[in-house]
C-alpha positions in Angstrom: 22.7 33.8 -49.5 24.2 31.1 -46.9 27.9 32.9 -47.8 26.1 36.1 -46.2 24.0 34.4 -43.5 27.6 33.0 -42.3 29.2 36.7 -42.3 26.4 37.7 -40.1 26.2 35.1 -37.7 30.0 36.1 -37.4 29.7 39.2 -36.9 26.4 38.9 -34.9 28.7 36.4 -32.5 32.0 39.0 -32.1 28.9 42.1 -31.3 27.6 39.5 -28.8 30.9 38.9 -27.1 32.2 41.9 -26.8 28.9 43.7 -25.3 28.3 41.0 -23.0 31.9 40.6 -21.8 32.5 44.5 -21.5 28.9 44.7 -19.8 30.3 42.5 -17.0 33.7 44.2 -16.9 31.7 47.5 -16.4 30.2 45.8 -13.6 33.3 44.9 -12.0 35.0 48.3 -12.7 31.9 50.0 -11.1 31.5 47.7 -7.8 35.1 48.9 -7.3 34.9 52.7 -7.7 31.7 52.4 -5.3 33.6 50.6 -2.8 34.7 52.3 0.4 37.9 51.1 0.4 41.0 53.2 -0.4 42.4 53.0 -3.8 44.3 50.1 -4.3 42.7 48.2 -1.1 40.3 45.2 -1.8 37.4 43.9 0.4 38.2 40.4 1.9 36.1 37.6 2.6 35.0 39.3 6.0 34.2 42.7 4.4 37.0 44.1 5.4 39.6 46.6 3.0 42.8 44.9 2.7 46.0 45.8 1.1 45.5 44.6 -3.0 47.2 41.3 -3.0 49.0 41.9 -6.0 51.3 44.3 -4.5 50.9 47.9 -5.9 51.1 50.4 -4.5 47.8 52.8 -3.8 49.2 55.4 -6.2 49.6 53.1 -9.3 46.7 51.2 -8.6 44.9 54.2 -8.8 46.4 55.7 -11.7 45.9 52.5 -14.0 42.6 52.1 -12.8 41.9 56.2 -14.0 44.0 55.7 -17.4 41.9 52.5 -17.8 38.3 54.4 -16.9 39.6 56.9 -19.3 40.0 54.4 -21.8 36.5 53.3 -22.1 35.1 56.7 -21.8 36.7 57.8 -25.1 35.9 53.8 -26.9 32.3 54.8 -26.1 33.1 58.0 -27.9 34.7 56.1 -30.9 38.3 57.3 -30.0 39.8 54.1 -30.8 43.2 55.7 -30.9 42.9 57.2 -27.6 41.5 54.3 -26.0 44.7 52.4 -27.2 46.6 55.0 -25.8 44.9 55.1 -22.1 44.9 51.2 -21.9 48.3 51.0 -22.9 48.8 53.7 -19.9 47.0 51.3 -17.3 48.8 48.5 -18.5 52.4 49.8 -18.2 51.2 51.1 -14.6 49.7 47.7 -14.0 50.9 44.7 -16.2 48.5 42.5 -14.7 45.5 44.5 -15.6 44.3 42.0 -17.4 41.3 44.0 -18.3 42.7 47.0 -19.8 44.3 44.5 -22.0 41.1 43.1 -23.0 39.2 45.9 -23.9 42.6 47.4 -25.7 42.7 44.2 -27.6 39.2 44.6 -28.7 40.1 48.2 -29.8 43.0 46.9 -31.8 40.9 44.5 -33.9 38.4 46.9 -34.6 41.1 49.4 -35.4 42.4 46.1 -38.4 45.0 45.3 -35.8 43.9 41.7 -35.8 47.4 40.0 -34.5 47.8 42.6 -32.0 44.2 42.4 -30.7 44.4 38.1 -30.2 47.8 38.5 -28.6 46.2 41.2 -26.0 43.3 38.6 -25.1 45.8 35.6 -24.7 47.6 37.8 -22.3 44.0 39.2 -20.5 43.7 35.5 -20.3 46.5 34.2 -18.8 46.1 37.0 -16.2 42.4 35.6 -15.7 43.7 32.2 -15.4 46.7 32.5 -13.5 43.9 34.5 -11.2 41.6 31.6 -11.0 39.2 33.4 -12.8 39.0 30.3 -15.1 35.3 31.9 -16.4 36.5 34.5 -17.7 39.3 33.1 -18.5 37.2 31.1 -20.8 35.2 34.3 -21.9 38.0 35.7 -23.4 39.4 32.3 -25.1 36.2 32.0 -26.7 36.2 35.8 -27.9 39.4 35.1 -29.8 38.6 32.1 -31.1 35.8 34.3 -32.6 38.4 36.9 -34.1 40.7 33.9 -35.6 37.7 32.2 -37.4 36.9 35.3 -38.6 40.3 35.9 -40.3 40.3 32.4 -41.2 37.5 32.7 -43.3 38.4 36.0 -44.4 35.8 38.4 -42.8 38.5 40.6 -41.6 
């Protein structure tokens, strides 16, 4: 009874993660398909759109950010393979989408990818970090560390 108390908490804890995490991603991907800027601009601090500081162009911007919106349209559909596919589209257009290689890490685990999955969130984390987005940063860390317990003590 505690051996399958201990699965649950587990698996309660990776649920947890990923629905809070990918609630507040949503958030962020929706604040920046309302804004009134043009694709690949950014507000600054003033309000004003500016050219994206990472230094795409407006086309690829736009185009990983579609492949990536595409992505989680057909995840909430349970087209893990297609998901895969459309994130691994936004991340060749964008290598620093460190995002679309969150969520496509989250896809690869649940596909039994495990290995794949972790490396995707230590690279979605790096990109957070070397962002200064230490928090999620953090988030992501902590949703690994999740997976690699799990494997650890064979639940997956």
């Amino acid at each position: 009874m505690k051996l399958v108390t201990k699965h649950l908490s587990i698996i309660f804890g990776v649920c947890s993660a990923f629905i809070i995490f990918s609630i507040i991603l949503d958030s962020v991907a929706k604040a920046q398909e309302q804004s009134a800027c043009q694709s690949g601009q950014v507000r600054d601090l003033n309000g004003l759109c500016n050219s994206n500081s990472q230094g795409q162009d407006s086309g690829t911007m736009a185009s990983a950010q579609e492949f990536f919106r595409s992505g989680r349209k057909l995840a909430k559909q349970g087209q893990s393979q297609e998901a895969i596919a459309e994130y691994t589209r936004a991340i060749e257009l964008d290598p620093n989408y460190a995002e679309a290689y969150f969520f496509r890490g989250n896809a690869l685990a649940l596909e039994g990818q495990l290995q794949k999955g972790i490396e995707d969130f230590q690279k979605a984390a790096a990109i957070f970090t070397s962002r200064g987005e230490l928090e999620r940063a953090q988030a992501v860390q902590q949703h690994e560390e999740i997976i690699r317990q799990g494997i650890q003590e064979g639940e997956f």
